[in-house]
Structure formats: structure tokens, C-alpha cells
C-alpha positions as CSV (number, residue, x, y, z in Angstrom):
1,X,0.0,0.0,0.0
2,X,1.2,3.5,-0.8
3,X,1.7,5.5,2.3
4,X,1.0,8.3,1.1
5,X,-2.7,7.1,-0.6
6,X,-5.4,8.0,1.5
7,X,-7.8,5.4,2.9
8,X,-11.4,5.0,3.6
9,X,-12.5,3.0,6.8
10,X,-16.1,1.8,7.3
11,X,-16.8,1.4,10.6
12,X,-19.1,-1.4,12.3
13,X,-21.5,-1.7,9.6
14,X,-23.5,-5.5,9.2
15,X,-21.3,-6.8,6.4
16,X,-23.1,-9.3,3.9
17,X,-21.3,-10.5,1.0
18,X,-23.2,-13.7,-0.6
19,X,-19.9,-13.8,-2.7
20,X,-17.3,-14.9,0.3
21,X,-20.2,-16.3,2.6
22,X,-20.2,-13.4,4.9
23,X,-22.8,-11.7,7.2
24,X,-21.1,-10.5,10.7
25,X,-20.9,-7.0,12.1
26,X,-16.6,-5.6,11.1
27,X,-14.9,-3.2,9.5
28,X,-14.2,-2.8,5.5
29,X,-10.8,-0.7,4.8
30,X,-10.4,0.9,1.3
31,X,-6.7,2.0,-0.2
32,X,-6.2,2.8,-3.8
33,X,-10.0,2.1,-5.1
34,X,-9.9,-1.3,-3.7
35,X,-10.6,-3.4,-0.7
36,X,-7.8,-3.4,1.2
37,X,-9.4,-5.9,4.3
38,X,-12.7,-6.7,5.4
39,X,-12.4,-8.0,9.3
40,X,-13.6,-7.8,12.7
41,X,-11.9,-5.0,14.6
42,X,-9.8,-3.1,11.5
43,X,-9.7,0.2,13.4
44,X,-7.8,-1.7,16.3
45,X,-5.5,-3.2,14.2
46,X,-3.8,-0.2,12.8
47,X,-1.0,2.4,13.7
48,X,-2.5,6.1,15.0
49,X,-0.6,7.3,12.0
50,X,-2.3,4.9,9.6
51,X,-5.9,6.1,10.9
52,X,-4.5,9.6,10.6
53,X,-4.8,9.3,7.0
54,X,-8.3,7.4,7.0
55,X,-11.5,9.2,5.7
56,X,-14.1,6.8,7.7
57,X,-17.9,6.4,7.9
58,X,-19.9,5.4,10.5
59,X,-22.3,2.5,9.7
60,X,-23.4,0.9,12.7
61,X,-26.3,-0.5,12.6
62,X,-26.4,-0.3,8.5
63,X,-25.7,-3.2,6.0
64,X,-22.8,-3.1,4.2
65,X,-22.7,-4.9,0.9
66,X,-21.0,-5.2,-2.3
67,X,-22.1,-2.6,-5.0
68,X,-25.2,-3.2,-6.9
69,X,-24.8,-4.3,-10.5
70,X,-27.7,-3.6,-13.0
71,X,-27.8,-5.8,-16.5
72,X,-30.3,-3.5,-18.1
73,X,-30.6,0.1,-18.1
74,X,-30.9,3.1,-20.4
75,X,-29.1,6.3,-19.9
76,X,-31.2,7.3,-23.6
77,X,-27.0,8.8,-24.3
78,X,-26.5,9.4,-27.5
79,X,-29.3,10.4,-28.9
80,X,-32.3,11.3,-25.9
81,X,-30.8,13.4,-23.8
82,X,-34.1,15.3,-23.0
83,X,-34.7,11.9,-21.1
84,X,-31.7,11.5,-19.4
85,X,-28.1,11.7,-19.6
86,X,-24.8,9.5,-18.5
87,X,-24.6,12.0,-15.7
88,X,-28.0,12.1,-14.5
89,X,-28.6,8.6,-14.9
90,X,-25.5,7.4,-13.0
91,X,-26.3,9.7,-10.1
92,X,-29.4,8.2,-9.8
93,X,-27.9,5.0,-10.3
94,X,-25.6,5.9,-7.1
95,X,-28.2,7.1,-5.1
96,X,-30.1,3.6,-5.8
97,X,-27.1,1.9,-4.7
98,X,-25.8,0.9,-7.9
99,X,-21.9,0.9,-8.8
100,X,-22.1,-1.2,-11.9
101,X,-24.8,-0.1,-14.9
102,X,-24.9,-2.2,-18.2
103,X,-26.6,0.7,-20.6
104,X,-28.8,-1.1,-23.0
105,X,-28.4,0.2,-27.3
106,X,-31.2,1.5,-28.1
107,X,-30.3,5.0,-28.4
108,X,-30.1,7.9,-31.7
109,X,-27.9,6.5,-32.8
110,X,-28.2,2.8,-31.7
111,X,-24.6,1.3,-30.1
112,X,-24.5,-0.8,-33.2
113,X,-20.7,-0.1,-34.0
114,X,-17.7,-0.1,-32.3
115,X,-17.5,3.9,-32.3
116,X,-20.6,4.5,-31.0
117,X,-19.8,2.2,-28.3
118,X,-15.9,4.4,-28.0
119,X,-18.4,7.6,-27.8
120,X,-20.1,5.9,-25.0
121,X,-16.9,5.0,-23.2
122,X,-15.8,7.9,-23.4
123,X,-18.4,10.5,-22.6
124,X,-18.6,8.1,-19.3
125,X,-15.1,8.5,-18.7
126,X,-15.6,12.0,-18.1
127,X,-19.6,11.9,-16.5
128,X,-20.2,9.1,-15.1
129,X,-20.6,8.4,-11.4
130,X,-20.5,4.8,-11.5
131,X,-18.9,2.5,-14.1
132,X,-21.0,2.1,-17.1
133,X,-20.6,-1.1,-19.3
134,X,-22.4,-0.6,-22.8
135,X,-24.3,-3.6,-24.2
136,X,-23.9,-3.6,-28.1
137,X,-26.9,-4.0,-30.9
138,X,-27.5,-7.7,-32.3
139,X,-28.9,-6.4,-35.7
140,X,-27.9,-3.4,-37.3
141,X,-30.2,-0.2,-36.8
142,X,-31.8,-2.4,-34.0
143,X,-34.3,-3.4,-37.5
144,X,-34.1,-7.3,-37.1
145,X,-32.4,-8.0,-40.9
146,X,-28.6,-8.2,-40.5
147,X,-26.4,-8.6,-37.6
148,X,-23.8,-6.3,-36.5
149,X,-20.3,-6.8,-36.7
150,X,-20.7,-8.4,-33.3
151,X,-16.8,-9.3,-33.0
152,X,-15.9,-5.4,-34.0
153,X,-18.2,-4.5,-31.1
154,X,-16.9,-7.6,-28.6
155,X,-13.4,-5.6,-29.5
156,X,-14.9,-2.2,-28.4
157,X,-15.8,-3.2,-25.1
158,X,-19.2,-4.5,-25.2
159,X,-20.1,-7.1,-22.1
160,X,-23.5,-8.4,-23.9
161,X,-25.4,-7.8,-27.3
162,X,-29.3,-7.1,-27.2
163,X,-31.8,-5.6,-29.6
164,X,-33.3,-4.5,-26.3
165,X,-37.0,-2.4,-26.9
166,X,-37.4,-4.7,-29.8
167,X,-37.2,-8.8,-30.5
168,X,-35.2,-10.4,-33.2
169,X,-38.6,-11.5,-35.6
170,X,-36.2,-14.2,-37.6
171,X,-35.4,-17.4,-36.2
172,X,-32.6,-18.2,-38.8
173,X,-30.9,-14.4,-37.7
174,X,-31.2,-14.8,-34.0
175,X,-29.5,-18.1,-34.4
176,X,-26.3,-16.8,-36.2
177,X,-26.8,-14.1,-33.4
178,X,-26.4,-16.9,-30.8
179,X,-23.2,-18.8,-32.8
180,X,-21.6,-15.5,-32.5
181,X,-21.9,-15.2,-29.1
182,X,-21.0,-18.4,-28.2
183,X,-17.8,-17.7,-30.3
184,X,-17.5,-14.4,-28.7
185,X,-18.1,-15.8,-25.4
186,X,-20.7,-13.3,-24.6
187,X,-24.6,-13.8,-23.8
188,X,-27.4,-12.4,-25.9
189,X,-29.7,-10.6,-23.7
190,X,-32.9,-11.5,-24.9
191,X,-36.0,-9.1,-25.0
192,X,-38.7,-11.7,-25.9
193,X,-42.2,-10.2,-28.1
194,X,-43.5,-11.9,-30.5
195,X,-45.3,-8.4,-32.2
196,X,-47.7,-9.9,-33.9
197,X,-49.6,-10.8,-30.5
198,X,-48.4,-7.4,-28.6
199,X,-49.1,-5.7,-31.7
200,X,-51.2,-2.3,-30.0
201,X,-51.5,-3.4,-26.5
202,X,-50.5,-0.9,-23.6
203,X,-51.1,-3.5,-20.6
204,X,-51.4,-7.0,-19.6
205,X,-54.5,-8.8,-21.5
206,X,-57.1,-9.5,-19.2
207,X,-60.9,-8.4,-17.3
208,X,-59.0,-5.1,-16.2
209,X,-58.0,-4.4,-19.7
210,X,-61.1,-4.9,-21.0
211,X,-63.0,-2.9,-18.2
212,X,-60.7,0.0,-19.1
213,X,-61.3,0.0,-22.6
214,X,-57.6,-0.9,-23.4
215,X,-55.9,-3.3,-25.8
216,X,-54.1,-6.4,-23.7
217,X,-50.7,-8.0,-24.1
218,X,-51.4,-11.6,-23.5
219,X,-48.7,-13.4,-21.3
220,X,-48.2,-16.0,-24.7
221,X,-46.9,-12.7,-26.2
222,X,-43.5,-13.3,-23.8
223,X,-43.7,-16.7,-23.5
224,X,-43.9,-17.9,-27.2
225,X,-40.4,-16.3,-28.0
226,X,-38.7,-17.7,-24.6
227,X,-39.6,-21.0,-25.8
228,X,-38.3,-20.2,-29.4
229,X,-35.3,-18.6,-28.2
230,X,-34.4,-21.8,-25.0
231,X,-34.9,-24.3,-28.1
232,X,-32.5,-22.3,-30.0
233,X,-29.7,-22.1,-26.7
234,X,-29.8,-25.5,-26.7
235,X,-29.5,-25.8,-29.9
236,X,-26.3,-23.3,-30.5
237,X,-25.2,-23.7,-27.0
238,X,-25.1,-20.0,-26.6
239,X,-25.2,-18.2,-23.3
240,X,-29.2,-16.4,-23.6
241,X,-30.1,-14.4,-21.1
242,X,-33.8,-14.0,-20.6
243,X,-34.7,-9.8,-20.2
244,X,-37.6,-8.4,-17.5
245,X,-39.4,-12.2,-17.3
246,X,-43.0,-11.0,-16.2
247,X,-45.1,-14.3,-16.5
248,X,-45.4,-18.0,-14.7
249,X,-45.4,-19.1,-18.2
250,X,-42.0,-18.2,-18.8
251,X,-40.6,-18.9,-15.1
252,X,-41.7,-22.4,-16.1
253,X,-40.4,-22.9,-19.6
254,X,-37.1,-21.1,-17.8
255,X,-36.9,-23.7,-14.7
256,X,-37.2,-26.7,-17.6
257,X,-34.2,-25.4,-19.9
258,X,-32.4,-25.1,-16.8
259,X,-33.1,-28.6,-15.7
260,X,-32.0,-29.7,-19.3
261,X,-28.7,-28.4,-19.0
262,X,-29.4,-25.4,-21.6
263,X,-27.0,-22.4,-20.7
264,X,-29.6,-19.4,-19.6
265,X,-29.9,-16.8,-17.1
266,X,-32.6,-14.5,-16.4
267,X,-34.0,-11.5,-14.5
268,X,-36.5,-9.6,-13.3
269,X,-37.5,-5.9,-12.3
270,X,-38.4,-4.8,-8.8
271,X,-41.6,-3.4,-10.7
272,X,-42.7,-7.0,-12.3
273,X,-42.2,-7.7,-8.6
274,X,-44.0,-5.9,-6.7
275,X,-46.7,-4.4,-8.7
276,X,-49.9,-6.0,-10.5
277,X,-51.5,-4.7,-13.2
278,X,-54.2,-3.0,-10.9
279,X,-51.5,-0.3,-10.5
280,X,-52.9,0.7,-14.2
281,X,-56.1,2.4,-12.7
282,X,-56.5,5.9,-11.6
283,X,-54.0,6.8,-9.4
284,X,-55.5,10.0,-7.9
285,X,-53.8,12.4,-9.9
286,X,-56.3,11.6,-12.7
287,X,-59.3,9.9,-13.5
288,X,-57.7,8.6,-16.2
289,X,-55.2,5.1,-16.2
290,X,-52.0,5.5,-14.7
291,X,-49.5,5.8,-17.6
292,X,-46.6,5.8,-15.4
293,X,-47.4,2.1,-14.8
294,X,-47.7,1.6,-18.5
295,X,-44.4,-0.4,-18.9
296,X,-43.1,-3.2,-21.6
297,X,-44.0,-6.2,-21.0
298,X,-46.7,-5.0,-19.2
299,X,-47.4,-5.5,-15.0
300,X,-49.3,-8.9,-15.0
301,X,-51.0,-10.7,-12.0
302,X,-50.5,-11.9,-8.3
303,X,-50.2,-15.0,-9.4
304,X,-47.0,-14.4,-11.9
305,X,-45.7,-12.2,-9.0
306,X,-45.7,-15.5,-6.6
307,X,-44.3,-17.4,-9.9
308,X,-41.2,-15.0,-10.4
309,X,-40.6,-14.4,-6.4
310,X,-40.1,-18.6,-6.2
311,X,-37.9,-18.5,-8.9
312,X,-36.1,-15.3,-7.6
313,X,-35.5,-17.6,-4.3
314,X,-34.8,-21.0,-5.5
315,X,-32.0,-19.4,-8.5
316,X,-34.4,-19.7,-11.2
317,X,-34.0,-16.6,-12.1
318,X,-30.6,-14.9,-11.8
319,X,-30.7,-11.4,-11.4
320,X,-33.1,-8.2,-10.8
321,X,-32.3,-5.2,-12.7
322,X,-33.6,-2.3,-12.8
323,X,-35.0,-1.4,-16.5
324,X,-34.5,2.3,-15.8
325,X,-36.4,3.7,-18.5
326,X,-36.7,7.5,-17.8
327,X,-39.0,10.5,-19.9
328,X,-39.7,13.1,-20.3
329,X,-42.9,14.4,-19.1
330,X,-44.8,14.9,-22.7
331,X,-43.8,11.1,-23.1
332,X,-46.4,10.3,-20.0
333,X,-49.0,12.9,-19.7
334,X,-50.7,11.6,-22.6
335,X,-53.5,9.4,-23.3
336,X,-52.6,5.9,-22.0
337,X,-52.6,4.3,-25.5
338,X,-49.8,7.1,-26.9
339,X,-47.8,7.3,-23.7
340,X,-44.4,5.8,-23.9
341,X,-43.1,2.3,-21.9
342,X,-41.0,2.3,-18.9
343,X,-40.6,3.2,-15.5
344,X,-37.5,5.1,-14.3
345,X,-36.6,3.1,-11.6
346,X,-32.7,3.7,-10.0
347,X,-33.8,5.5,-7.4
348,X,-37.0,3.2,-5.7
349,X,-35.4,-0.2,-6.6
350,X,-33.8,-1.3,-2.8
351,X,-37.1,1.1,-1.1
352,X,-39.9,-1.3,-3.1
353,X,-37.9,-4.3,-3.2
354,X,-37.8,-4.2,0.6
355,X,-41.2,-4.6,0.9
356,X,-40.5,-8.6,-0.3
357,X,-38.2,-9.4,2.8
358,X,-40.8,-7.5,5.5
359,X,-43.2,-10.0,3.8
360,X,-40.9,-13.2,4.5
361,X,-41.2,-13.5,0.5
362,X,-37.4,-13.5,-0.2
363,X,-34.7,-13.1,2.5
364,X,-32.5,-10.4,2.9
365,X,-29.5,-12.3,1.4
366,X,-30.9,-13.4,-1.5
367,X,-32.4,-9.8,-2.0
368,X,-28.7,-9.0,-1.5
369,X,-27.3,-11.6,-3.7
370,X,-29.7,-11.2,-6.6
371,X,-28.5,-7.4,-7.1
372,X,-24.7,-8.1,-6.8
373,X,-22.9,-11.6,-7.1
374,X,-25.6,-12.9,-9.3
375,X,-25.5,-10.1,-12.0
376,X,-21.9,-10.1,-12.1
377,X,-21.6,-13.8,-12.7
378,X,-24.0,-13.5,-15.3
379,X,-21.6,-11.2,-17.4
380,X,-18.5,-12.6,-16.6
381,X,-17.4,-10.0,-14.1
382,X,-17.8,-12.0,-10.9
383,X,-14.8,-11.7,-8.8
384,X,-14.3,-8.4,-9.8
385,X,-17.8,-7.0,-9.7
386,X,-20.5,-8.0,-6.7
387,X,-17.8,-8.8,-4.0
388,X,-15.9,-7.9,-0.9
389,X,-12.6,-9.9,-1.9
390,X,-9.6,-8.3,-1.3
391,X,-8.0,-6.5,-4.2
392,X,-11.5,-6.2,-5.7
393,X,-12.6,-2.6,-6.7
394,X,-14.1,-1.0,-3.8
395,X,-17.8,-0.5,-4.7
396,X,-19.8,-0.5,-1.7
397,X,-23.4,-0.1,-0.7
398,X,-24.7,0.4,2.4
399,X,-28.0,0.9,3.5
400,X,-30.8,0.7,6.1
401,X,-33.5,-1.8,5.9
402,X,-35.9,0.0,8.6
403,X,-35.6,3.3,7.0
404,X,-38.4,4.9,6.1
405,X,-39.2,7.2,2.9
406,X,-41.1,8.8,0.8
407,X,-41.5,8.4,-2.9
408,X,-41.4,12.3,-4.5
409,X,-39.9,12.6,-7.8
410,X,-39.1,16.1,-7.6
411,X,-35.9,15.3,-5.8
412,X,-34.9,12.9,-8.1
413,X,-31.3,13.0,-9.9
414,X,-32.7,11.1,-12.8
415,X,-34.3,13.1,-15.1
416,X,-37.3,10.6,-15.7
417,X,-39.7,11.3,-13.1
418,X,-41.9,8.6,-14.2
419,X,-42.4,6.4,-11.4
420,X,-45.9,4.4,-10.3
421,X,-44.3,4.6,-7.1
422,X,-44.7,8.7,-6.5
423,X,-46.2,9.3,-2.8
424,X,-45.4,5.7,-1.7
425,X,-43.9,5.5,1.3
426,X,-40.9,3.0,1.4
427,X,-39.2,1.4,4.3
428,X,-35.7,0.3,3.2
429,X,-33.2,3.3,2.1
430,X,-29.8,3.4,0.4
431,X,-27.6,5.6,2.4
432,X,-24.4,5.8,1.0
433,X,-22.7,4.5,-1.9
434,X,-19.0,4.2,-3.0
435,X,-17.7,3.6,-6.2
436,X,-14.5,2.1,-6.8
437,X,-12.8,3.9,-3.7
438,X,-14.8,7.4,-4.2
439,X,-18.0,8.2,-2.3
440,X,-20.4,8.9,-5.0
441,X,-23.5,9.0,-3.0
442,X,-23.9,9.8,1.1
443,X,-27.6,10.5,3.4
444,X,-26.3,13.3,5.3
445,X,-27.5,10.9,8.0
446,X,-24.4,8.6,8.3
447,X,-21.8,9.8,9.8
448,X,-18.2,11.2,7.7
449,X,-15.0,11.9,9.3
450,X,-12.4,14.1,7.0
451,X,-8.7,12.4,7.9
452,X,-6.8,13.6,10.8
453,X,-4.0,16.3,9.5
């Protein structure tokens, strides 16, 4: 360690780390970006001088975990930034706990070559607040006819390809997509519509859609392209990973690939989670349906939510990421059946998800686990990403599980204020978040000590 590096102590925080099998109360030390120890008693251990150098926060009785990773967000840079921007997307991202955001391609213009992707990399490198790791189009123009040249964007830095916002229609294409990943050695995240079913529906097909007056996305609409898409995995032996799952249908055909040996992962959205498709009626504000809970695919039922939380527990499912989809506020205060998809959803993604381990639904380490180790492994990065190890970049979360909140939009950093959430009041709160060494996000509630000079 350089002497003259300063360090960053936290101090008596609940350390979980599903990664190296911990959950104890200790100490986490930070020198030059990374994890430097994570032990009982650290502050004991060292010199005066040493702690003369330390910054240090206080997070007794706080969780400390490893930083969250998200597979699937969009920070609408290039292209969108009236929705968001790199900047304003990773600071929410920081203030929702997140250290690691995978930025999805569909943006003007789409990351569909390798210098889009370089413009990407680099207009993080000088905004960012968190690392941002670009996922690269399958199909050029995101239009479903040719593929990329997925091994020019494999080179550029891409950790995944995905036509995200839109399926891959032909069968033949998206298995030439899949040989190239296998070849690559990177998964093909996998948004699964078959259009001709979803073709003009704003939310999930069913007696509320009807009641409202509004077309319905049946569940088939999902689960006919996951079974298209598992038969072709198994055919190609490509690594598919399975984008916001939303129905029992596909948590089953999921669980039987899996059984079969076929090489998938899959995750799910704290919204898919914890919200039904009643959340479409009037919220209050309006007599009209809610469009900020118009999302793609749409909420579906308590039943698919008890489905998707099984297969959140028993590994089914991999990950939950966020889907941050933030716009502006023409793109929602619309007629339901114009309004755009998506939920911006950084910033209420630990508050809601809480909710499931008050309930008993899911326990707080596998809440933990789904949002760091799991992602990580899922694109290659874990041992880097989602842990505590030593020598690992130092991104940190830490946060307080009886906190309680409330949902208001206007002091969001994300520009998308779209959230079904707004007024909810949240128990569960991200306090602080670190980011390879630097503290990107801090509640002035936990306690920061500058180093002794």
C-alpha cells in the first residue's frame, strides 16, 4: 500500500457479501479504489498514523454490501438526452445503490458499432458516477435484418449484445446471433415479443384491460419467443439471457431449460415484482389510467408475481435489474394508448424491493445476492464486480433496511420522473454508496469523518 494514498474506513456496519459467505458486524478498509481488508476490529488493528490518513464512515447499525450491479438500463446517451443523460442517470444510479450499470443500445444512434460504443466509453469516462458497461446491438439499426459486426463491437468493449426495446422476428438471424456469441463468449440478452400478439397493447391482457377500454398484451406474447429462443440455446449452445421475465409461463419454460442443461440466465425488475396490473387504474392524480405504470411487458398478476418471487428464491432466475427507462414528461402525460413504456426506476429499486423481505417473500440475502454476485456472474465479471474480496474494486453499498421514505420525484437526480411509485412510502433506504474507492453518494445521516491532519 502507498503511504502516502489515503484510505477509507467503514466502521461497524453488518457486512453481507453472498460472494465470500459473509454476514457478521466488522470493518471494510479501502486503499487505492480497492478493498484493502474486510475484518472484525480493523480500526484496532492499525497504527495512530495509519488512521490519521483514514476518511471513515460510521455504519453501525447499517448493511454493508457489495455494490449493486444492473444488466439492463438506459441512460437514452447518444441520442435522448431530453430523457436522461450519463450523468444524471449514474447519479441516480448511485443514489439507488448501484456501482455497476450495463446501458442497454437503443439509443439515436443505436450502439450498433464499435464507435458509438468508443463515444459511449468515453463520454462516461468524463460523466459518469458509476462504471457504465455498454451492451452492443444484435442487428444493425436495432431493424431485425442483418447482424452487426458483433466481433468489432466484442473488441470495443461491449459485455452483452441485445436488440433490447425490440425482438429479433427471424429465427434463422437470431441463431447466427447466438453462434456469434458463443464464439464471442458473450450472452445475448434477450427481450422476448413476439409483435404480432403485442401488436397495440398498452397492458397485460385480461378483465382489467377490458374494463378499461384498453388493448391487452397476452402473457403468450413473452412466453412464445422464450420458448423459441431456449430451443435455440440449446440448440447453438449459446449463453441467452432472458430480459424483465413477467409471466409463470415463462418462469416455467425457464426452470425446464435449466433442468436440461441449456446455458440461460434471467432476470426480473423490482416493478414485475412488486406491482400488479391494478397499479394501471386511476392513481389519484387523474381519473384517467395511470401511464406511469404503463411499462413493456406489461405489470401482469398476483399470481406471476408469486411465480417470479419462487424463482427469484430457488435461482431460477438470476438477477433483478432495474430497467430504468426514464422520460420526459410529454412522453407520459398523454393518453394511456400514446404514452411511452417504462418506469425510471434507480432511485425506488432497494425502497420497493424491501417490501418482499418484510413480507418473508425472499430473505434479505438473497435480495442482497440477486443485485450483486448474481448479475456479475451473469456477465462474466464476478470476482471483480459483486464482491468484498480483497484486491477487488471498492464499490460499496450500504443501507438501512428499517428506513423509512417517501417516494417524491421532484428530488430525483434522474431526469425521468416517471415512477408508479410517487407518494409511496418505502421502508428500506440506500444511504451511501461508494464507487470504486470514491464516495459517489452519502444521506447526510451517516456519519463522515475528513482524515486527521
Amino acid at each position: 500500500m502507498n503511504n502516502d494514498e489515503p484510505v477509507l474506513v467503514i466502521q461497524g456496519g453488518r457486512i453481507i457479501d453472498p460472494d465470500r459467505g459473509i454476514d457478521r458486524i466488522g470493518d471494510v478498509i479501502i486503499s487505492e479504489g480497492r478493498i484493502l481488508q474486510v475484518a472484525d476490529g480493523v480500526i484496532r488493528a492499525h497504527s495512530p498514523e495509519f488512521m490519521s490518513r483514514a476518511q471513515s464512515l460510521d455504519a453501525t447499525g447499517l448493511v454493508v454490501c457489495p455494490g449493486f450491479v444492473d444488466l439492463h438500463c438506459h441512460l437514452r446517451e447518444p441520442g435522448y438526452d431530453h430523457k436522461e443523460t450519463i450523468r444524471s442517470g449514474t447519479e441516480a444510479a448511485a443514489r439507488g445503490g448501484f456501482t455497476t450499470v450495463c446501458c442497454m443500445g437503443n439509443t439515436d444512434p443505436p450502439l450498433d458499432t464499435p464507435a458509438t460504443v468508443r463515444w459511449v466509453h468515453d463520454r462516461a469516462a468524463g460523466e459518469a458516477m458509476v462504471r457504465v458497461l455498454p451492451i452492443g446491438c444484435v442487428t444493425r439499426g436495432r431493424r431485425g435484418l442483418e447482424l452487426t459486426d458483433m466481433a468489432g463491437l466484442a473488441g470495443s468493449g461491449v459485455v452483452a449484445f441485445s436488440d433490447d426495446g425490440d425482438p429479433v422476428p427471424d429465427s434463422q438471424l437470431m441463431r447466427d446471433a447466438m453462434l456469434q456469441c458463443r464464439s464471442l463468449g458473450l450472452p445475448l440478452v434477450d427481450h422476448c415479443e413476439d409483435r404480432a400478439l403485442s401488436r397495440d397493447g398498452v397492458m397485460n391482457e385480461g378483465r382489467l384491460a377490458t374494463e378499461l377500454g384498453l388493448k391487452g398484451i397476452p402473457p403468450a406474447a413473452e412466453e412464445v419467443m422464450v420458448d423459441r429462443d431456449l430451443r435455440l440455446a440449446k440448440l447453438t449452445g449459446a449463453r441467452v439471457h432472458i430480459a424483465h421475465v413477467s409471466t409463470r409461463g415463462s418462469v416455467e419454460l425457464i426452470r425446464l431449460a435449466r433442468e436440461e442443461g441449456v446455458p440461460v440466465t434471467a432476470e426480473v425488475t423490482p416493478h414485475h415484482l412488486t406491482l400488479t396490473e391494478n397499479s394501471v387504474r386511476s392513481n389519484g392524480r387523474s381519473k384517467m389510467p395511470d401511464t406511469y405504470a404503463k411499462v413493456n411487458p406489461p405489470l401482469r398478476t398476483e399470481a406471476d408475481i408469486e411465480a417470479l418471487l419462487v424463482a427469484l428464491s430457488d435461482g431460477t432466475i438470476d438477477a433483478i435489474a432495474t430497467d430504468h427507462a426514464p422520460h420526459a414528461a410529454a412522453d407520459k402525460e398523454c393518453s394511456f394508448e400514446v404514452a411511452a413504456f417504462g418506469i425510471s426506476g434507480f432511485e425506488t429499486a432497494f425502497g420497493c424491493l424491501m417490501s418482499l423481505v418484510r413480507r418473508g417473500e425472499i430473505s434479505l440475502g438473497v435480495l442482497i445476492s440477486r443485485l450483486t454476485r448474481d448479475p456479475a456472474r451473469v456477465i462474466g465479471r464476478d470476482g471483480e464486480l459483486g464482491t468484498l474480496s480483497t484486491g477487488a474494486p471498492a464499490s460499496i453499498t450500504i443501507l438501512d433496511p428499517e428506513r423509512d421514505w417517501i417516494v417524491d420525484s421532484r428530488s430525483f437526480a434522474s431526469r425521468g420522473r416517471n415512477t408508479p411509485y410517487e407518494g409511496h412510502r418505502l421502508k428500506g433506504k440506500v444511504m451511501a454508496t461508494i464507487a470504486e474507492g470514491r464516495i459517489v453518494y452519502r444521506d447526510e445521516a451517516v456519519p463522515y469523518h475528513e482524515p486527521r491532519r
